[in-house]
mmCIF file as gemmi writes it, N, C-alpha and C atoms, coordinates in Angstrom:
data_model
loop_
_atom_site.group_PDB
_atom_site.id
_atom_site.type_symbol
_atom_site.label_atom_id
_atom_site.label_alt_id
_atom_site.label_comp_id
_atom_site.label_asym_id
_atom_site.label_entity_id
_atom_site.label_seq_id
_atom_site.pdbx_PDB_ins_code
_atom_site.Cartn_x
_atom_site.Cartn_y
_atom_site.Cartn_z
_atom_site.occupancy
_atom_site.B_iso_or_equiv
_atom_site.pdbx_formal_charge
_atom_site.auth_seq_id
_atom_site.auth_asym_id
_atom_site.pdbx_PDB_model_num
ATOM 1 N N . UNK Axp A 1 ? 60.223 103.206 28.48 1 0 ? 1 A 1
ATOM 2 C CA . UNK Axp A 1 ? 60.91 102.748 29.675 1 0 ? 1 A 1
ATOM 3 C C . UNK Axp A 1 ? 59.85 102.398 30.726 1 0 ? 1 A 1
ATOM 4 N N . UNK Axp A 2 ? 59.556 101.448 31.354 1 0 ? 2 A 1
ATOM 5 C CA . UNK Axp A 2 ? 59.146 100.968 32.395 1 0 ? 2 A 1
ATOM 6 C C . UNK Axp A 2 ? 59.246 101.256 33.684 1 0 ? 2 A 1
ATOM 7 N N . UNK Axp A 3 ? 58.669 101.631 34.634 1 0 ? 3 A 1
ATOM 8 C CA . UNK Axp A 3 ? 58.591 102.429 35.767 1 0 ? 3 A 1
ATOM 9 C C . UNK Axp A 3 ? 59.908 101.749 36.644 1 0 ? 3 A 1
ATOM 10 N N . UNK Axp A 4 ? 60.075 100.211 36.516 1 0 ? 4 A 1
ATOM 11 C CA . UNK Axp A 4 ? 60.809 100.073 37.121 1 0 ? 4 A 1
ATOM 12 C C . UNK Axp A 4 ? 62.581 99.878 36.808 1 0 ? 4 A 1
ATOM 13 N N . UNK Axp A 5 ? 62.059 100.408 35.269 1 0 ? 5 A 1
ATOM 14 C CA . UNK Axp A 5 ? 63.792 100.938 35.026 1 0 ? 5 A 1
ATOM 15 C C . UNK Axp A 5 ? 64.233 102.498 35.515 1 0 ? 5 A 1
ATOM 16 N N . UNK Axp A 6 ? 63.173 102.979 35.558 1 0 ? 6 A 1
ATOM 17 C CA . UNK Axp A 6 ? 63.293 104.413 35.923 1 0 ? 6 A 1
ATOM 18 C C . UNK Axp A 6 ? 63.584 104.635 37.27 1 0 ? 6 A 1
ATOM 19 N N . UNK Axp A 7 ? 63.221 103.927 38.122 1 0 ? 7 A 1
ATOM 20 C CA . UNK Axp A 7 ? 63.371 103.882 39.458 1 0 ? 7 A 1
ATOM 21 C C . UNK Axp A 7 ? 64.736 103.204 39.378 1 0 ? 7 A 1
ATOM 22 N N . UNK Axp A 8 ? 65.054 102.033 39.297 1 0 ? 8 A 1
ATOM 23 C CA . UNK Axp A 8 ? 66.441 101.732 38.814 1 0 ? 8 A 1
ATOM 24 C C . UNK Axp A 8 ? 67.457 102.554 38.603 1 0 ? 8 A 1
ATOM 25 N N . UNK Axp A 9 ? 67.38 103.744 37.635 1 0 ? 9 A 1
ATOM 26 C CA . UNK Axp A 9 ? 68.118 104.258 37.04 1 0 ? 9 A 1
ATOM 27 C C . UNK Axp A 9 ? 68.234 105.598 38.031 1 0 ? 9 A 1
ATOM 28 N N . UNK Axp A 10 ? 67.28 105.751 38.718 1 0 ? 10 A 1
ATOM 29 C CA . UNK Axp A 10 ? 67.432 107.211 39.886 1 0 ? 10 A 1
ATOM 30 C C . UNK Axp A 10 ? 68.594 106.604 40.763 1 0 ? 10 A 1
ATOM 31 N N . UNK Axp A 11 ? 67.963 105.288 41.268 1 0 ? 11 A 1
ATOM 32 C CA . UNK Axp A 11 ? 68.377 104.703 42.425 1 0 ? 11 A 1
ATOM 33 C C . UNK Axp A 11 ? 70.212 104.494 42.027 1 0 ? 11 A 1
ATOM 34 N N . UNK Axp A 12 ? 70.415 103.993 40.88 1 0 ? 12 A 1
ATOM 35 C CA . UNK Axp A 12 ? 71.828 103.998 40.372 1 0 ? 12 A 1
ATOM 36 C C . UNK Axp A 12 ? 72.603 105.29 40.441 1 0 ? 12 A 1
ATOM 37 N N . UNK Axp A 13 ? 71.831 106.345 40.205 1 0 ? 13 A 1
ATOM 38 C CA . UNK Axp A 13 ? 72.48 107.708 39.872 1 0 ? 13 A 1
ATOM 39 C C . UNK Axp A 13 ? 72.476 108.113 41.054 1 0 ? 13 A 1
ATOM 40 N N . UNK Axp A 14 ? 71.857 108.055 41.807 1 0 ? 14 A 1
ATOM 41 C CA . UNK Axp A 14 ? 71.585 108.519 43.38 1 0 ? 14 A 1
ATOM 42 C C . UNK Axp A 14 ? 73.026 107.699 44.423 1 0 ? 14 A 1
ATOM 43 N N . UNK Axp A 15 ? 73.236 106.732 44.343 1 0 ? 15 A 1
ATOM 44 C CA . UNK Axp A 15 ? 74.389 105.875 44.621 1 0 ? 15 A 1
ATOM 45 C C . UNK Axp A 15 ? 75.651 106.585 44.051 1 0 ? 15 A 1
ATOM 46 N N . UNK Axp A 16 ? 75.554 106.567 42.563 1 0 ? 16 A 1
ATOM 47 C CA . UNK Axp A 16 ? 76.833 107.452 42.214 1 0 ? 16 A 1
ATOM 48 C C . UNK Axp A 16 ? 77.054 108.637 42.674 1 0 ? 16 A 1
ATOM 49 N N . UNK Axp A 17 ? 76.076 109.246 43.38 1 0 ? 17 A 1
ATOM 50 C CA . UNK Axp A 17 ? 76.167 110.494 43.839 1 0 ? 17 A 1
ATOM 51 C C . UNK Axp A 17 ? 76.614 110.858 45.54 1 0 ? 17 A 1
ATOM 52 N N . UNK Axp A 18 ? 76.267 109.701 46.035 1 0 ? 18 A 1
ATOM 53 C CA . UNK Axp A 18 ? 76.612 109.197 46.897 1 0 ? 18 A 1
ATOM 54 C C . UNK Axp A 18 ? 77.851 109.25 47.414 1 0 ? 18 A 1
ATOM 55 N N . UNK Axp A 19 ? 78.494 108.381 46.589 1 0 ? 19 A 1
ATOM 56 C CA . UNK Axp A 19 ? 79.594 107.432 46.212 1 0 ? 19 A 1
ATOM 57 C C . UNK Axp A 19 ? 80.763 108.707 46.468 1 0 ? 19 A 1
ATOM 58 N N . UNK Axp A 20 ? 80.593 109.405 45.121 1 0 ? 20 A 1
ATOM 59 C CA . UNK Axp A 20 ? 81.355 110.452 44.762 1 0 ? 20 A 1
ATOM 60 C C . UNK Axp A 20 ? 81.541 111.704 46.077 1 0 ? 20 A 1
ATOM 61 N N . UNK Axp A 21 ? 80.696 111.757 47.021 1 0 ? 21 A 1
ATOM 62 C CA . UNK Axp A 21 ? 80.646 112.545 48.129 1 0 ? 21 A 1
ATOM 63 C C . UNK Axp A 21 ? 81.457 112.349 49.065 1 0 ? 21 A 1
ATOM 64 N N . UNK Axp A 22 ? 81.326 110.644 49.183 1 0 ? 22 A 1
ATOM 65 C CA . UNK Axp A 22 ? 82.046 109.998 50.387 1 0 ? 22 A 1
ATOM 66 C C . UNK Axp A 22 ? 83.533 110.247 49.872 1 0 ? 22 A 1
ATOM 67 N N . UNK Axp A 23 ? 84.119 109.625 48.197 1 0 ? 23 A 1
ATOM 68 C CA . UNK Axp A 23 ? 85.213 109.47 48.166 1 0 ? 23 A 1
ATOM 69 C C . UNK Axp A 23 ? 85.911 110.873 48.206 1 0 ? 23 A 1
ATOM 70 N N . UNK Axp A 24 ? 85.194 112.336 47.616 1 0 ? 24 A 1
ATOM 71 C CA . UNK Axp A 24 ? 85.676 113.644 48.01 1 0 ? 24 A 1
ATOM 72 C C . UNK Axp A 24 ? 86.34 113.805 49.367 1 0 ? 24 A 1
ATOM 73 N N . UNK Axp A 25 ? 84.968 113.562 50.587 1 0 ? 25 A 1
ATOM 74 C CA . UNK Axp A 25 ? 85.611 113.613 51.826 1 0 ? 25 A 1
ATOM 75 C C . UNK Axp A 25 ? 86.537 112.671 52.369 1 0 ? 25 A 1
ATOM 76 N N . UNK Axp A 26 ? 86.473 111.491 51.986 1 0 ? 26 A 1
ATOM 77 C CA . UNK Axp A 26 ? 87.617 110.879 51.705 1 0 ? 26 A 1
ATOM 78 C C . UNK Axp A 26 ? 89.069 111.374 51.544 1 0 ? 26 A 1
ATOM 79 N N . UNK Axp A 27 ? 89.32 112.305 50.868 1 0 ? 27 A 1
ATOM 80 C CA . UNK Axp A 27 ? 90.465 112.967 50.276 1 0 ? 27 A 1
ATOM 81 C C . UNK Axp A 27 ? 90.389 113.704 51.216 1 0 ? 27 A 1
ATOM 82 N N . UNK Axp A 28 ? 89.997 114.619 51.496 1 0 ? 28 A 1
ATOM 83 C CA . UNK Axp A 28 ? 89.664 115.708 52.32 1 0 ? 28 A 1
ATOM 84 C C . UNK Axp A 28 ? 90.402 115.226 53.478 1 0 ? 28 A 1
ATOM 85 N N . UNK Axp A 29 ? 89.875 113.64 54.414 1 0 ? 29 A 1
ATOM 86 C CA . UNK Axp A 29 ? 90.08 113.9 55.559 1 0 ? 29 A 1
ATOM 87 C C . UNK Axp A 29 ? 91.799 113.281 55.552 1 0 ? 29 A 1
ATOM 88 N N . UNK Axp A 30 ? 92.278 112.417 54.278 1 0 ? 30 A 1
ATOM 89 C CA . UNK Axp A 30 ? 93.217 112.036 54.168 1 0 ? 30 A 1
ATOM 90 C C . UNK Axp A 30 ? 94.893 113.6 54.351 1 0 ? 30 A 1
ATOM 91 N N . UNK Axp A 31 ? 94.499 114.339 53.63 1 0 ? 31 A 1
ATOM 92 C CA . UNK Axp A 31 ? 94.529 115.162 53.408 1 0 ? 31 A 1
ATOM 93 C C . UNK Axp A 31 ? 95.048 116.296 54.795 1 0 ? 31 A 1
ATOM 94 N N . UNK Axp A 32 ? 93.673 116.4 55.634 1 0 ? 32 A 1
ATOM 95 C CA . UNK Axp A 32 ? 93.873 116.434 57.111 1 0 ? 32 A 1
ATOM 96 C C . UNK Axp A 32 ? 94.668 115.856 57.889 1 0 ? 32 A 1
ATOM 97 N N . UNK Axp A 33 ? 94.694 114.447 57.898 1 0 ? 33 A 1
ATOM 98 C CA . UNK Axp A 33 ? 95.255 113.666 58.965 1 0 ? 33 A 1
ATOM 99 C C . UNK Axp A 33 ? 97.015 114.27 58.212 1 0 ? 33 A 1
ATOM 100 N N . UNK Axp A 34 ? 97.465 114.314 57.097 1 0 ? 34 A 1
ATOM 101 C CA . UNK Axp A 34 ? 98.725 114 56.928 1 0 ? 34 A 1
ATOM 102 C C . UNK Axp A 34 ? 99.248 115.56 57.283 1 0 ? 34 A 1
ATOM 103 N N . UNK Axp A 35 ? 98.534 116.512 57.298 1 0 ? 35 A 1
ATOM 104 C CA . UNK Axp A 35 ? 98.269 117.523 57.571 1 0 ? 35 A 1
ATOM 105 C C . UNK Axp A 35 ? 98.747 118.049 59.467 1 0 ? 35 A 1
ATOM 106 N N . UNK Axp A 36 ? 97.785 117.31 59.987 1 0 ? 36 A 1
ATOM 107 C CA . UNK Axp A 36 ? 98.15 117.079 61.464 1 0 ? 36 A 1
ATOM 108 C C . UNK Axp A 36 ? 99.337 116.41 62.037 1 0 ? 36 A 1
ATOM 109 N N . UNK Axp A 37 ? 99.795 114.863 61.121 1 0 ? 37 A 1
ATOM 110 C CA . UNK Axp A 37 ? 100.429 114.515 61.546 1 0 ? 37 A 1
ATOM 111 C C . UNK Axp A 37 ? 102.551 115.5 61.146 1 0 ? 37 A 1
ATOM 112 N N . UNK Axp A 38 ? 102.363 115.762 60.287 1 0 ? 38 A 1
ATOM 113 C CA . UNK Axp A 38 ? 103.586 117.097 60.179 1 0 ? 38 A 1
ATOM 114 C C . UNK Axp A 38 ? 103.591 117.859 60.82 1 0 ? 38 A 1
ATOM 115 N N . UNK Axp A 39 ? 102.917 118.527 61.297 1 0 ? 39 A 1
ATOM 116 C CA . UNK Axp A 39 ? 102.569 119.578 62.739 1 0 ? 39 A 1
ATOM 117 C C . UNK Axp A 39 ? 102.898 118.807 64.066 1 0 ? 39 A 1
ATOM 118 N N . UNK Axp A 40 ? 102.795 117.48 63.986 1 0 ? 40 A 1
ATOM 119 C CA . UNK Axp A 40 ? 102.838 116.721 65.39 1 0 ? 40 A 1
ATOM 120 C C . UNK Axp A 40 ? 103.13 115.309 65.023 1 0 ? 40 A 1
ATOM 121 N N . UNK Axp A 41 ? 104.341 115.065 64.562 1 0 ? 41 A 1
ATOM 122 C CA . UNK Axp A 41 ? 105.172 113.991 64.295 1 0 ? 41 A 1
ATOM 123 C C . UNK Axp A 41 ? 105.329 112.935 65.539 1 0 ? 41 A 1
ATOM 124 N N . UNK Axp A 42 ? 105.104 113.632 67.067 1 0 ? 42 A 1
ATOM 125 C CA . UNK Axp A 42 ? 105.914 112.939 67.956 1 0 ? 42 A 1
ATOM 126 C C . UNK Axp A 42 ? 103.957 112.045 68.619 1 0 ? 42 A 1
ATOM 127 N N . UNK Axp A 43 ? 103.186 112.809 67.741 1 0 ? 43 A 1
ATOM 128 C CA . UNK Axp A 43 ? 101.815 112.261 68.1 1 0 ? 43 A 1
ATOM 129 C C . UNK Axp A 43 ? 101.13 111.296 67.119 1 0 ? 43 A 1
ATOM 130 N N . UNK Axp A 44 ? 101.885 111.16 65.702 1 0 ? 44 A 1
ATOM 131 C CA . UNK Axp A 44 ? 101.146 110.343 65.343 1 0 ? 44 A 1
ATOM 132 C C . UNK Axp A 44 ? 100.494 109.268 65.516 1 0 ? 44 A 1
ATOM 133 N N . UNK Axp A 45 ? 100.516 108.476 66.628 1 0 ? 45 A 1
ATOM 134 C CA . UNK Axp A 45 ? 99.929 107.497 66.944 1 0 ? 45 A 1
ATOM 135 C C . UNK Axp A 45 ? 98.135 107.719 67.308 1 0 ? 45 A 1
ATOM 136 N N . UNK Axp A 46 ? 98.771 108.402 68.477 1 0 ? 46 A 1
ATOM 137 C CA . UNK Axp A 46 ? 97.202 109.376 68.702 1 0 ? 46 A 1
ATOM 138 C C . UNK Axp A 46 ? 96.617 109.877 67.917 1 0 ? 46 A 1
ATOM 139 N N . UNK Axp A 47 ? 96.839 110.5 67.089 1 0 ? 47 A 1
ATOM 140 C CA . UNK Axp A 47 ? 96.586 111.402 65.651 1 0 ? 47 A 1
ATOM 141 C C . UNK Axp A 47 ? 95.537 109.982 64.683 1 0 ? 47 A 1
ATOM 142 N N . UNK Axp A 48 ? 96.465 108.971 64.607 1 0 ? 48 A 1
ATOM 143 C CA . UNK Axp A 48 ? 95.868 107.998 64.04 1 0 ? 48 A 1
ATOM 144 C C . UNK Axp A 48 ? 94.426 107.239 64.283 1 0 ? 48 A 1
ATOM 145 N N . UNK Axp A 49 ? 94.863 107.124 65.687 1 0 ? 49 A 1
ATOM 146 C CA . UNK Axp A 49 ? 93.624 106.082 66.059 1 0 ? 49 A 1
ATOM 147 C C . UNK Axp A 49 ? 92.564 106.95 66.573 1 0 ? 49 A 1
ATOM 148 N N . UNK Axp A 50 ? 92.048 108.711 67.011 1 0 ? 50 A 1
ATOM 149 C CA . UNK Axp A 50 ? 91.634 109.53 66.705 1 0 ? 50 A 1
ATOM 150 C C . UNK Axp A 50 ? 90.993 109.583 65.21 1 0 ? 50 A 1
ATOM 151 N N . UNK Axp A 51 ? 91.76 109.034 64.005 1 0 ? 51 A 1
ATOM 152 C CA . UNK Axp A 51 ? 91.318 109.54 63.164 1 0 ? 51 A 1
ATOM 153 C C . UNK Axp A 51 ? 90.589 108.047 62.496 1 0 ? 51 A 1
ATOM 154 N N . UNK Axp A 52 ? 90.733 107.053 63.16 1 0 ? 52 A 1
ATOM 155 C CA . UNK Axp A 52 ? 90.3 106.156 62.629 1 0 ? 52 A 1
ATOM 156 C C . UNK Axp A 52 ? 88.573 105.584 63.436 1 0 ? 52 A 1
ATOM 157 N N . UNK Axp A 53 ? 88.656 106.251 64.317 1 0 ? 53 A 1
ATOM 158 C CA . UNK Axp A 53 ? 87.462 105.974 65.721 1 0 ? 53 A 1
ATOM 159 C C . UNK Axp A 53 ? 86.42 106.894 64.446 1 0 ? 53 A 1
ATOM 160 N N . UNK Axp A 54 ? 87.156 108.316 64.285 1 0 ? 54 A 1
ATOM 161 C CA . UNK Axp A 54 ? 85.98 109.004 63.426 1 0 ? 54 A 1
ATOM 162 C C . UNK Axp A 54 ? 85.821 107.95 62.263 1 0 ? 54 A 1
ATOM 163 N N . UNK Axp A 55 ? 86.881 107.718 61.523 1 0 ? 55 A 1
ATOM 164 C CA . UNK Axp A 55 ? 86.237 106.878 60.564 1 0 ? 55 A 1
ATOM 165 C C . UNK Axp A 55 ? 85.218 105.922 60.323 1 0 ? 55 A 1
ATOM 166 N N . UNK Axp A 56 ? 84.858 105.356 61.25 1 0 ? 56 A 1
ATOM 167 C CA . UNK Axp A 56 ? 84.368 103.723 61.692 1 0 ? 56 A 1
ATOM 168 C C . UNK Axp A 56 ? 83.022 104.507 62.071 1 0 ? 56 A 1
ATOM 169 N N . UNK Axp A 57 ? 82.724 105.956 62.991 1 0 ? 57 A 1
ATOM 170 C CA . UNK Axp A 57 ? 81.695 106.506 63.355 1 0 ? 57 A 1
ATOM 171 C C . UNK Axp A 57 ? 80.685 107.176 61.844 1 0 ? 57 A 1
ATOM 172 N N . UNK Axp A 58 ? 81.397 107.137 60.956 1 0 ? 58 A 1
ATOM 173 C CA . UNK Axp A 58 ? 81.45 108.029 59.69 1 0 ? 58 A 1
ATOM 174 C C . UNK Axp A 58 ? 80.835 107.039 59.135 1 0 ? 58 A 1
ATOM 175 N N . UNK Axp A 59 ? 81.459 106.058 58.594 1 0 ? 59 A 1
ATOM 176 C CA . UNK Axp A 59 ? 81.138 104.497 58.282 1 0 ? 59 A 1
ATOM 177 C C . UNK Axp A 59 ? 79.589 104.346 58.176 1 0 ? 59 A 1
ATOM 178 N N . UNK Axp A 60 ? 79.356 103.864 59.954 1 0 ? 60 A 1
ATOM 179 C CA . UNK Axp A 60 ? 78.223 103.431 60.633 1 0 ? 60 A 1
ATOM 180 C C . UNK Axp A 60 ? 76.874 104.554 60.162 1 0 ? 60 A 1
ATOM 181 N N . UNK Axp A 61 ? 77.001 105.618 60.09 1 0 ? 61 A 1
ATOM 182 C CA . UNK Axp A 61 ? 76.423 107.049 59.954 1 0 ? 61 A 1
ATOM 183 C C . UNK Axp A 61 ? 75.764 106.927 58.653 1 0 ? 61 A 1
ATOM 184 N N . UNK Axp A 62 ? 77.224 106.914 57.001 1 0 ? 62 A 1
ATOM 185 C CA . UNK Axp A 62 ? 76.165 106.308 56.061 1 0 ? 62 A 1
ATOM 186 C C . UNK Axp A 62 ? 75.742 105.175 55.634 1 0 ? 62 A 1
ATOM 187 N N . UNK Axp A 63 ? 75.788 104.186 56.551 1 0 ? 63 A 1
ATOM 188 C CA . UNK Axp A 63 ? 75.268 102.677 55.99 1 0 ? 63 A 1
ATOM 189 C C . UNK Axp A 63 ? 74.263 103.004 56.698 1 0 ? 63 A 1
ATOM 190 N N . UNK Axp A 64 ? 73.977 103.545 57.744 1 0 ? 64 A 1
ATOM 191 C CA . UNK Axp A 64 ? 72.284 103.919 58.012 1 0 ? 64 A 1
ATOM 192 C C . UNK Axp A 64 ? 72.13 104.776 57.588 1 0 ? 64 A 1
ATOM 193 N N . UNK Axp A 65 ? 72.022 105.858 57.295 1 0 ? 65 A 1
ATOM 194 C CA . UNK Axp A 65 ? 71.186 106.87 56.705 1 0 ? 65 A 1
ATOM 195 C C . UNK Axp A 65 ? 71.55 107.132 54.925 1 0 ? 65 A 1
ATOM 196 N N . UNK Axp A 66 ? 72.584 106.5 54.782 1 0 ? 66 A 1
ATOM 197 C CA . UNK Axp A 66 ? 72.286 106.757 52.678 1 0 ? 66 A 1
ATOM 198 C C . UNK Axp A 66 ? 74.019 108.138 52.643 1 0 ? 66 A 1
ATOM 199 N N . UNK Axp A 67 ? 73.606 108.907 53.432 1 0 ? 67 A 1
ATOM 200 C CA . UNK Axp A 67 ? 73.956 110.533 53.211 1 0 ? 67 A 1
ATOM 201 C C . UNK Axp A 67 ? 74.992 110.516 54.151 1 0 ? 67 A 1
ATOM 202 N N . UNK Axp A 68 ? 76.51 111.506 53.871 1 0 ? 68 A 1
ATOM 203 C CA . UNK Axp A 68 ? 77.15 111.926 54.673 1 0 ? 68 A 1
ATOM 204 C C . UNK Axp A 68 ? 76.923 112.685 55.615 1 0 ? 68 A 1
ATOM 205 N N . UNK Axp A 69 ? 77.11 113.452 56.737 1 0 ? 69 A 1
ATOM 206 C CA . UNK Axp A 69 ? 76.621 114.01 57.577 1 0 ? 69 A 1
ATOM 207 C C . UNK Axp A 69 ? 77.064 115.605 56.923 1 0 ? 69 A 1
């Protein structure tokens, strides 16, 4: 194997690993929000766009740095 399949092949596995982190918390925060919003039906709106401001901050966070926080 050639150095630069090997690096390739970290860099691929490293992404899937990635990947798999984000879509966990993913669930997680889905999970949350539907969570909050049954507790506070008459807020979902707020509840929402609260939960979407984090999203977009979350976003921005790993397209620069690689890693979830």
């Amino acid at each position: 194997m050639c150095i630069q399949a090997f690096w390739t092949e970290i860099s691929a596995d490293r992404l899937n690993t990635v990947l798999d982190d984000l879509l966990e918390e993913l669930k997680i925060a889905k999970r949350q929000r539907i969570r909050e919003i049954m507790k506070r039906p008459e807020q979902e709106t707020l509840i929402q766009s609260s939960q979407n401001r984090e999203d977009k901050v979350f976003r921005v966070h790993v397209i620069r740095n690689g890693d979830p926080p």
